[in-house]
Every structure is written in C-alpha cells, then in structure tokens.
C-alpha positions as CSV (number, residue, x, y, z in Angstrom):
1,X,23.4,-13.0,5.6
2,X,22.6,-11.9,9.0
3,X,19.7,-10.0,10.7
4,X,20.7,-6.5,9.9
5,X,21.5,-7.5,6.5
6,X,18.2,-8.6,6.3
7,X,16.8,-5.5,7.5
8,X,18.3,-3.5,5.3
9,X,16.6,-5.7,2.3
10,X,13.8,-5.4,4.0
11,X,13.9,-1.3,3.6
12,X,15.2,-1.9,0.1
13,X,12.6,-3.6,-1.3
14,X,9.7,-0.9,0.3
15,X,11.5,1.7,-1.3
16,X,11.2,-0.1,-4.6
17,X,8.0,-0.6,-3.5
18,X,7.1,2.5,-2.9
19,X,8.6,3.7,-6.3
20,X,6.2,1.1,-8.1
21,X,3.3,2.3,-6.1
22,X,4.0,6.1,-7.1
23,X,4.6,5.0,-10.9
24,X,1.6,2.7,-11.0
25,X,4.2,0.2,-12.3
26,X,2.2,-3.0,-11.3
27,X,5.0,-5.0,-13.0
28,X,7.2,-3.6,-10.6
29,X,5.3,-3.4,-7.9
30,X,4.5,-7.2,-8.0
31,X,7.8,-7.9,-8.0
32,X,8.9,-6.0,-5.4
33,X,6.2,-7.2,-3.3
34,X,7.4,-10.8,-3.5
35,X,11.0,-9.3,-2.8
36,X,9.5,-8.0,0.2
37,X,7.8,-11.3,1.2
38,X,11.1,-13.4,0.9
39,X,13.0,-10.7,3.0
40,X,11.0,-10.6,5.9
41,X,11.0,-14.6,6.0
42,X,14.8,-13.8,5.8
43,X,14.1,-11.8,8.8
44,X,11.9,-13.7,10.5
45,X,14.0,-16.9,9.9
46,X,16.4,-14.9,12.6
47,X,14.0,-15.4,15.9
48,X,12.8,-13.0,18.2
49,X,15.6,-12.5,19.9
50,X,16.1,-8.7,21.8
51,X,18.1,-6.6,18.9
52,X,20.4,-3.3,20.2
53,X,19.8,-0.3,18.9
54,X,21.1,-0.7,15.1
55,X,18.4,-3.4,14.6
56,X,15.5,-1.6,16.2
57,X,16.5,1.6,14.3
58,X,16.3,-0.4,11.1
59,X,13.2,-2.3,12.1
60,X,11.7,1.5,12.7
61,X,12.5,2.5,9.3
62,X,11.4,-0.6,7.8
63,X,7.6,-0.1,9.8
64,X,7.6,3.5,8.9
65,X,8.3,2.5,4.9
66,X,5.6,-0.1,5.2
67,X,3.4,2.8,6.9
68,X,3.8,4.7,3.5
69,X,3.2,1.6,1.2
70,X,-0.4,1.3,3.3
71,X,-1.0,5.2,2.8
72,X,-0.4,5.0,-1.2
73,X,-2.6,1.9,-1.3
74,X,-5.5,3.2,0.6
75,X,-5.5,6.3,-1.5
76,X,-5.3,4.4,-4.4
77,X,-8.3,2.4,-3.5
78,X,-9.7,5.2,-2.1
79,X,-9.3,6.9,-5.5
80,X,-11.0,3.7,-7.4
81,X,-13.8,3.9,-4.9
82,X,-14.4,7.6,-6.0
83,X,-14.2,6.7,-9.1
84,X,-17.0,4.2,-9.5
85,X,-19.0,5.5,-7.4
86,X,-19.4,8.5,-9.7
87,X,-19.4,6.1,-12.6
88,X,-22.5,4.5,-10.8
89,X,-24.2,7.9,-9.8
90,X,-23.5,6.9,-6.4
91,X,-21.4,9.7,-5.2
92,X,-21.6,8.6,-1.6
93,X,-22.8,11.1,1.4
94,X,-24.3,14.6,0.9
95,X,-22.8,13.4,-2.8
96,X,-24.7,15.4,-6.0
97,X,-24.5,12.2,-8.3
98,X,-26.7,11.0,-10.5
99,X,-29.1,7.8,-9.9
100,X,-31.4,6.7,-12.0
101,X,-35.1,7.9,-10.7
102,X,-33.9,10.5,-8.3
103,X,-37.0,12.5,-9.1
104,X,-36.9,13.1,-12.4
105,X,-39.6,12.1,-14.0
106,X,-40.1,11.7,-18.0
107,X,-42.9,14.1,-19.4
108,X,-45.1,12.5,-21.7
C-alpha cells in the first residue's frame, strides 16, 4: 500500500461514514469509524514527509469529509440537546418550556 493509497481509504471510509451518520445506522457507523481509525494509522505509519500536489489534494478532501462528519454530529447532538431540554421543561434562553413552579400556583 502506499500513502496515496492510504488516502484514498481514508476518503472512503468518511464517505461511508457519512452515509451511516445520514441513515442513523450506528452499526454502520461504528464500523466505519474503526475503518477510519486503522486508515489514518495507515496514513500516518507513512511520516511527515512534504507530499506534491496529488497527496495534499487528497489530504484536502479527506479534511473537508471529516469537516462534514463533525457538522452531522454536532447537529445530531445538537438535536438530542433540544430534545431533552424540552423533555425537562428546560427550553434553554428566551425558551417558553415548562418547569415545574414557574408561577403557577395550585388553588385550593
């Protein structure tokens, strides 16, 4: 294998990746993830040494895949976040949710 080949794993596996993230296959998307882990050691295992244009274009792609996997997880977690936070009445800033003894008061 060499370093591009690696690379292009690299973008292989954050495209399935991404593909679990967007199917909320967490099957998948754990196994993808390891994928990922054991290609960039692949890449890694290569040095630091300067790459020509080919490699940095494939290292761009790979960071701008990896820039998407962050964006679907922090919306995901921004999502769950929403979600309990309206399950707990805490709806967060200027937020209408209910809490427990926000003024009401029972009549007797």
């Amino acid at each position: 294998m060499t370093r591009r080949d690696a690379l292009i794993r690299v973008i292989e596996v954050l495209h399935a990746e991404i593909a679990a993230l967007k199917a909320n296959d967490v099957a998948a998307l754990e196994s993808a993830t390891q994928d990922k882990l054991a290609a960039i050691d692949a890449v890694a295992a290569f040095g630091a040494a300067p790459a020509g244009p080919e490699l940095r274009g494939l290292a761009e792609e790979a960071n701008r895949l990896n820039e998407t996997c962050r964006i679907y997880v922090n919306l995901m977690a921004a999502n769950v976040r929403r979600r309990l936070q309206n399950l707990t009445g805490d709806a967060g800033i200027g937020g209408g949710g209910y809490r427990p003894g926000m003024g009401l008061r029972a009549y007797a």
